[in-house]
C-alpha positions in Angstrom: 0.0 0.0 0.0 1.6 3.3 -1.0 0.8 6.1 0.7 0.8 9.6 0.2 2.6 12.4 2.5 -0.5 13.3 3.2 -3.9 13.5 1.9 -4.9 15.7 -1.1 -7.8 16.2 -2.7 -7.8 13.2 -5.2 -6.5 11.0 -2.6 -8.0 12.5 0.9 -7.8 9.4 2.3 -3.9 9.1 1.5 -3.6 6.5 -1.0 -5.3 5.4 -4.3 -5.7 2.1 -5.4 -9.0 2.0 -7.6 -9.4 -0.9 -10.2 -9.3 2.2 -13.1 -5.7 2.9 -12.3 -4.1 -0.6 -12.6 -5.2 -0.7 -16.3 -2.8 0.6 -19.3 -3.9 0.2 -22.2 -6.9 3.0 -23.0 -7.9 1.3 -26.5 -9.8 -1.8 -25.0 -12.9 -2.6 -25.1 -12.8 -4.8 -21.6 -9.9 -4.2 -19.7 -11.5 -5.2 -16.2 -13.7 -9.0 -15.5 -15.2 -10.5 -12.7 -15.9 -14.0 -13.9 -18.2 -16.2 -11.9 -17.4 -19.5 -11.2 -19.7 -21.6 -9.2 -23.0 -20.7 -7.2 -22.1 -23.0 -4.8 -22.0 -21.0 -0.8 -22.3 -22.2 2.3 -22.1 -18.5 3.8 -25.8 -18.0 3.3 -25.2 -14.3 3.9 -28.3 -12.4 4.7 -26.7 -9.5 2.7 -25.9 -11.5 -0.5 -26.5 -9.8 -3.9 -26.8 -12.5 -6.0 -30.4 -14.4 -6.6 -31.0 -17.4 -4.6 -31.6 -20.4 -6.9 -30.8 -24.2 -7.6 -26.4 -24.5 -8.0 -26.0 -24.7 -11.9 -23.7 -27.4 -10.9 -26.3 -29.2 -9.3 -28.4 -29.1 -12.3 -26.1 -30.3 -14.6 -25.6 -33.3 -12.1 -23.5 -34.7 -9.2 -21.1 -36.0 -12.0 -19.9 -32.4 -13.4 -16.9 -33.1 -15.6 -14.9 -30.2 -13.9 -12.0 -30.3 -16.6 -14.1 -30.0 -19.3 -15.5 -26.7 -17.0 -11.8 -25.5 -16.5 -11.5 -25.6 -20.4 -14.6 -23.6 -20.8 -13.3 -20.9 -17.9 -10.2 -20.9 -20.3 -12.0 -20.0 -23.2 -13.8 -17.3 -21.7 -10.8 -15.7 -20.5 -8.9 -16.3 -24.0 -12.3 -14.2 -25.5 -11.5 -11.5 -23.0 -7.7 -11.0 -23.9 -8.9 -10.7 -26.7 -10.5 -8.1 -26.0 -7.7 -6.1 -24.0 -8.3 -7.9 -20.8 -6.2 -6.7 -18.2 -7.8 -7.8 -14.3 -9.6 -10.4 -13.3 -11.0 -11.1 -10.3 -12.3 -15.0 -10.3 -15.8 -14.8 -8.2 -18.5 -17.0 -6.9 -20.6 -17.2 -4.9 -17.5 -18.9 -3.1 -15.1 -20.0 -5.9 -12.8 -22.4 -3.6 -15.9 -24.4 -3.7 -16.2 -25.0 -7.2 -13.4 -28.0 -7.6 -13.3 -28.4 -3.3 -13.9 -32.2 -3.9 -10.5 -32.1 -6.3 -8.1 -30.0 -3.6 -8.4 -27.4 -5.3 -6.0 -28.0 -7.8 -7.8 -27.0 -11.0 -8.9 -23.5 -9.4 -4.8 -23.1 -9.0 -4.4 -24.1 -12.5 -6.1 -21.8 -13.3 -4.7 -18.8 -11.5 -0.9 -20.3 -12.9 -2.2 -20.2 -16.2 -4.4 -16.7 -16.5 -1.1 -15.1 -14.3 1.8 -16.6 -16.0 1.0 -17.6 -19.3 -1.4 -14.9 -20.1 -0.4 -11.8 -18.2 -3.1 -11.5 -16.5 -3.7 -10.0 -13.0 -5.6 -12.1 -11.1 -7.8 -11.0 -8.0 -9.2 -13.9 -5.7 -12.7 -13.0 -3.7 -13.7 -15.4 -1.3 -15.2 -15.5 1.9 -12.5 -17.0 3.9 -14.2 -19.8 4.9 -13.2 -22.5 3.2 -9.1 -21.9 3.7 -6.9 -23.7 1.3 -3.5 -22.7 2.2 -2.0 -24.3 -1.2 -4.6 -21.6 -3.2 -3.0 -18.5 -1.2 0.3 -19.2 -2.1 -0.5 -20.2 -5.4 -2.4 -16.3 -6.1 0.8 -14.9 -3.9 3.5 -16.8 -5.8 1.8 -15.4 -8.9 1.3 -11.5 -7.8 -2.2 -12.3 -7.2 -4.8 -9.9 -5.2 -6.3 -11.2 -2.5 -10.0 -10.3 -1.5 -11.4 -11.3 2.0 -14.3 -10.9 4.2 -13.5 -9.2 7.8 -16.8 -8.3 8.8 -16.2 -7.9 12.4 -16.8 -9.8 15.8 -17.8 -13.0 16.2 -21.7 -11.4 17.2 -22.1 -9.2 14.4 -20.2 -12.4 11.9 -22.6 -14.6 13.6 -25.8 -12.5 12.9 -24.7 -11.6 9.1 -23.5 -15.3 8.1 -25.7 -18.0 9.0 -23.1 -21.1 8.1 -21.3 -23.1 10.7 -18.3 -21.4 13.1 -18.0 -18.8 10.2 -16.3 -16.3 12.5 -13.7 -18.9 13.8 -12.8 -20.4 10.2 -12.6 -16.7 9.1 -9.8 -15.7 11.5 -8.5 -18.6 11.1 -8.3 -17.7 7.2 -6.7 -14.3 8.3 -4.1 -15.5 10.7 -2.6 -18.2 7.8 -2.7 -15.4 5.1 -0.4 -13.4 8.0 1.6 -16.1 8.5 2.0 -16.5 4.4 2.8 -12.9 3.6 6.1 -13.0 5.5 7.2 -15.2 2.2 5.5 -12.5 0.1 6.6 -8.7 1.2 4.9 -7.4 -2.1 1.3 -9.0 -2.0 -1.8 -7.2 -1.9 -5.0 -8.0 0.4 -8.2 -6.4 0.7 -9.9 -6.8 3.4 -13.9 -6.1 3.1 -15.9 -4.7 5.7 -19.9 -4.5 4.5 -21.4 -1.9 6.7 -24.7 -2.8 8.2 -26.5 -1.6 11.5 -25.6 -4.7 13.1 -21.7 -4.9 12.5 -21.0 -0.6 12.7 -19.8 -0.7 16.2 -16.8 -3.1 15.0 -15.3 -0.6 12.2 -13.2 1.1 14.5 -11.5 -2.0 15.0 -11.3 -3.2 11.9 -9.6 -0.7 10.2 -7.1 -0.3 12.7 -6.4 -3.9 12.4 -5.8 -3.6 8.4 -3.4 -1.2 8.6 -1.8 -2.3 11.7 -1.2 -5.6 9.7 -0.5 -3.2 6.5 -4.0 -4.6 4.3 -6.1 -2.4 2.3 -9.4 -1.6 3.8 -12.6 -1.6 1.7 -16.0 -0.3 3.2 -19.2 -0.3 1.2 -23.1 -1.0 2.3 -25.2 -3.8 0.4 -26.5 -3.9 -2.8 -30.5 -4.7 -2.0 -30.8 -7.3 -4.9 -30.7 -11.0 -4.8 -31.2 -12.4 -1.3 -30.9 -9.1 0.1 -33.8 -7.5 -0.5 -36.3 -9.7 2.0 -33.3 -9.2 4.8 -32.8 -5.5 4.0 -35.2 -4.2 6.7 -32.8 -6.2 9.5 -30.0 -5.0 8.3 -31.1 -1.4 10.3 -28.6 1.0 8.5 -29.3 4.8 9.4 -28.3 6.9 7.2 -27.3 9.8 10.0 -25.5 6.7 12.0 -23.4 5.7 9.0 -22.5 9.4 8.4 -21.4 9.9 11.9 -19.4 6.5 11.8 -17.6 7.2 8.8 -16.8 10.8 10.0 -15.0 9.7 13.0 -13.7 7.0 11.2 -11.9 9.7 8.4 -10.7 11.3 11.2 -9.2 8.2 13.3 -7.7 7.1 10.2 -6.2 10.2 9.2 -5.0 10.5 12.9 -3.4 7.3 12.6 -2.1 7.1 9.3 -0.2 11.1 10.1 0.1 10.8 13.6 -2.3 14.0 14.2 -3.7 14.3 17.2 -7.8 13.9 16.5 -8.7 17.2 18.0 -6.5 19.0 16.0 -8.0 17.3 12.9 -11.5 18.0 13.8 -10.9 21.8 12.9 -8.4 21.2 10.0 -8.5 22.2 6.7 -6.0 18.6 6.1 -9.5 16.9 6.1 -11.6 15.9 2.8 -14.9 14.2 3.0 -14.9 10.8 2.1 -16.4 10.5 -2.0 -19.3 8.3 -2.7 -20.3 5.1 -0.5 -17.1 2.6 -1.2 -14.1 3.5 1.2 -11.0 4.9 1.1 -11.0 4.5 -2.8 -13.5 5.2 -5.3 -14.9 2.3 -7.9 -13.7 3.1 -11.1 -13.8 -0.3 -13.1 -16.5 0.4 -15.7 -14.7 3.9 -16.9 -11.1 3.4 -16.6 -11.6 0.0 -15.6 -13.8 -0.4 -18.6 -15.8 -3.3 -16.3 -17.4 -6.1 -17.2 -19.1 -8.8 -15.1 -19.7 -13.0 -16.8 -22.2 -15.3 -15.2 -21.9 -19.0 -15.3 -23.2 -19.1 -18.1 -20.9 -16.5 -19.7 -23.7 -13.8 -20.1 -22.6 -10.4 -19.5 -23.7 -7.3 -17.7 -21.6 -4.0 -16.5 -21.1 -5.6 -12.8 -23.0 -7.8 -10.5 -24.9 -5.2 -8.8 -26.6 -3.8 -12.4 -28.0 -7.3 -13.8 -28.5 -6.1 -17.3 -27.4 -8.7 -19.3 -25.6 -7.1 -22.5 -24.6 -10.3 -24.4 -23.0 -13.9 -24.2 -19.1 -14.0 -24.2 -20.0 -16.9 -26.8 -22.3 -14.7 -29.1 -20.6 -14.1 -32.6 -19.1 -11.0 -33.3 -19.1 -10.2 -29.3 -16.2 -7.4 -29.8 -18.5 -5.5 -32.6 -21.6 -6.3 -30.3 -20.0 -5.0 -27.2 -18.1 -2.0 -28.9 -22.0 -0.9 -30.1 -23.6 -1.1 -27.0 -25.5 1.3 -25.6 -25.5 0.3 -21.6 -21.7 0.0 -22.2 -21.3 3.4 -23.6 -23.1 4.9 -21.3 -21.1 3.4 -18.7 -17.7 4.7 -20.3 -19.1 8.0 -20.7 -20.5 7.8 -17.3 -18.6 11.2 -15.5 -21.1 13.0 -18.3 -24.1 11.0 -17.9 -24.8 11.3 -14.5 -27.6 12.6 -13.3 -29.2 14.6 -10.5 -26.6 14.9 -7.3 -24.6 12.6 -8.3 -24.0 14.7 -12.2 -23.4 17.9 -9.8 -21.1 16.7 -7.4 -17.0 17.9 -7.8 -16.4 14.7 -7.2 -18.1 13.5 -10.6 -18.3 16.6 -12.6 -15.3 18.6 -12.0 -12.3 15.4 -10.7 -13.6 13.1 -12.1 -12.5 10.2 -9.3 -16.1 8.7 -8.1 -19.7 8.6 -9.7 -20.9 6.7 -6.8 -22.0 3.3 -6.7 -23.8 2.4 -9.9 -25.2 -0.9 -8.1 -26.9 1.8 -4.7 -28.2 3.7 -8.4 -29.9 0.9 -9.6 -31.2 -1.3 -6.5 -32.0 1.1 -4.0 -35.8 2.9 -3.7 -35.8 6.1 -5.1 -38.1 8.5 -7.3 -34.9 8.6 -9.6 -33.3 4.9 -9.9 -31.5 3.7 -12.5 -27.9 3.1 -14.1 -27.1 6.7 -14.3 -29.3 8.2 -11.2 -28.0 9.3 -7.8 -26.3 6.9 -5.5 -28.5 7.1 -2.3 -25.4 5.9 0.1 -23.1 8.5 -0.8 -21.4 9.8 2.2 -22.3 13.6 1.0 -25.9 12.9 0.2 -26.2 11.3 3.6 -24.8 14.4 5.4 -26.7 17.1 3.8 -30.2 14.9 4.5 -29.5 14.4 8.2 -29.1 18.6 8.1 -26.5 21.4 9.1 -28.2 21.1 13.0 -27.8 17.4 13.2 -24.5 17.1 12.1 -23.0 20.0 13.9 -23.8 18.0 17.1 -20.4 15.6 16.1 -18.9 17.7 13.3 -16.5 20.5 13.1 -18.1 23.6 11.8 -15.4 23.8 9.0 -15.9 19.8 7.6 -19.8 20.7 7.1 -18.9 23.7 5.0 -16.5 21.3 3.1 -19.6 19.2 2.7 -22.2 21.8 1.6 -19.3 23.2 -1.0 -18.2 19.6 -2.4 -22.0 17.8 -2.4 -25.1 20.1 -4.4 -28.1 21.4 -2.7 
């Protein structure tokens, strides 16, 4: 993680690590992928985006021929360095349960092959459940990413995951990926914390522990698609709570990272509110990025939280079909299509470093909701609906003028 002297105002958290930065080459048509391999989970989040449903692999029968399935994940991937492929993070539901019953081994093949043979960057995003030690190494040998769930104590884990001990196989996950990066100066993890009413009160604690044990942090709130949407409701999240929580959490952070003692933040210009509702770094991957997410069945839409399928990676002509799309221009273009707050904000209009979460756009209720609408978790949007009175009762005079400058009326 490389960090800044100190924050500025593309980087107010001190560093920048969004998906649209890693990518070089501005002439492709995909240069980002999240590729779906199984929809076998035994997390059973109550905050999972993705439909419930029979396991494809379960359909197709007990006997799955998972080499032929490896070949077809191959060919995929071929279609998409093709097309200027750059990053790909291999997804799931939980992908270390795709080939569990064969150790694993064609999952590293995988990885090995995509990393080394096709100069590919490959991003892991699992759960942490189901540790494989032998997969770790294989995505660190290979300069892989590493995406994990820390969603908090073992009360809040307990409430948000309904499958078996999932807070002790979790740590136990994080303590052997420790252990393995002292072979592995250089690797990146992510850690992901998914704020909800239930887990806020351990955020604190997690972010101090990622950069104590030098991990990137990533905070976002749920998507309400798929399973989500009947457990929304329990999920409780306030909107003047998860302003207040992220406020002091800017400020602990930026305490911590610059060794500044927190009161004298609270009335310094050094601080810059937080952009949009994904933490310290903005999403990027479907501008820069130039995003794409595949299904199991290698349809395609712009990312899992927008499920507008725009094709099959098998279609002919899928480089013409994609180049004249209209839901992927839209989303390369997206810093000028933006509408309502979002299409105002400096953020969007002027720096062009966050539109928000396109996923909060389209899911969340709203009189305006859609691909290109306002993103209702924005940490600025939030502030300026709980009102200059309530936020004046935890926030330094100057930060809410920052706000009511960098966020429209």
């Amino acid at each position: 993680m490389e960090l800044l002297s100190r924050p500025s105002q593309s980087s107010p958290w001190g560093f920048d690590i969004s998906v649209g930065h890693k990518v070089t080459n501005a002439s492709s048509i995909i240069k980002y992928a999240e590729l779906m391999i199984t929809s076998r989970c035994e997390g059973a989040c109550i905050t999972c985006p993705l439909p419930a449903g029979p396991h494809i692999e379960k359909q197709q029968g007990k006997d799955i021929n998972l080499k032929n399935e490896l070949s077809r994940l191959k060919e995929i991937i071929l279609i998409l360095k093709t097309l200027g492929l750059e990053v790909l993070t291999i997804y799931g539901k939980e992908p270390l349960l795709w080939d569990m019953e064969e150790g694993n081994l064609l999952l590293m093949e995988l990885i090995a092959w995509a990393s080394k043979e096709k100069d590919i960057r490959i991003c892991l995003c699992t759960s942490g459940l189901n540790l494989n030690q032998k997969v770790f190494r294989t995505l660190f040998e290979h300069q892989g990413i590493l995406f994990m769930k820390d969603w908090g104590g073992e009360r809040s884990v307990n409430r948000l995951m309904k499958a078996k001990n999932a807070y002790s196989r979790i740590k136990a996950s994080w303590d052997n990926v420790q252990s393995l990066r002292k072979d592995f100066a250089k690797t990146t993890v992510i850690a992901e914390f998914l704020y909800t009413g239930i887990n806020r009160g351990d955020l604190l604690d997690f972010w101090k522990a990622c950069l104590s044990n030098q991990y990137i942090p990533f905070v976002e709130t749920p998507v309400i698609s798929g399973a989500c949407i009947k457990n929304y409701p329990s999920l409780k999240i306030d909107s003047f709570d998860y302003v207040r929580d992220i406020y002091n959490l800017s400020l602990n952070h930026l305490s911590m990272l610059y060794h500044i003692p927190h009161d004298d933040l609270k009335n310094s210009d050094m601080w810059e509110p937080p952009f949009g509702s994904v933490f310290p770094i903005s999403c990027d991957k479907l501008t820069r990025g130039k995003g794409i997410f595949v299904d199991l069945e290698g349809n395609l839409s712009i990312c899992s939280g927008v499920p507008v399928r725009i094709g099959n990676i098998f279609d002919n002509n899928i480089s013409g079909a994609l180049q004249d799309s209209s839901v992927l221009r839209t989303t390369r273009n997206l810093y000028l299509e933006l509408t309502g707050k979002c299409g105002e904000c400096q953020y969007s209009k002027d720096l062009k470093i966050c539109y928000g979460c396109r996923g909060h756009a389209f899911s969340y209720p709203s009189p305006h909701r859609g691909l290109s609408c306002d993103d209702p978790m924005c940490f600025g949007l939030c502030a300026k609906k709980a009102g200059y009175k309530r936020l004046k009762t935890f926030m330094a005079k100057k930060h809410i003028d920052k706000i009511l400058d960098y966020f429209p009326n």
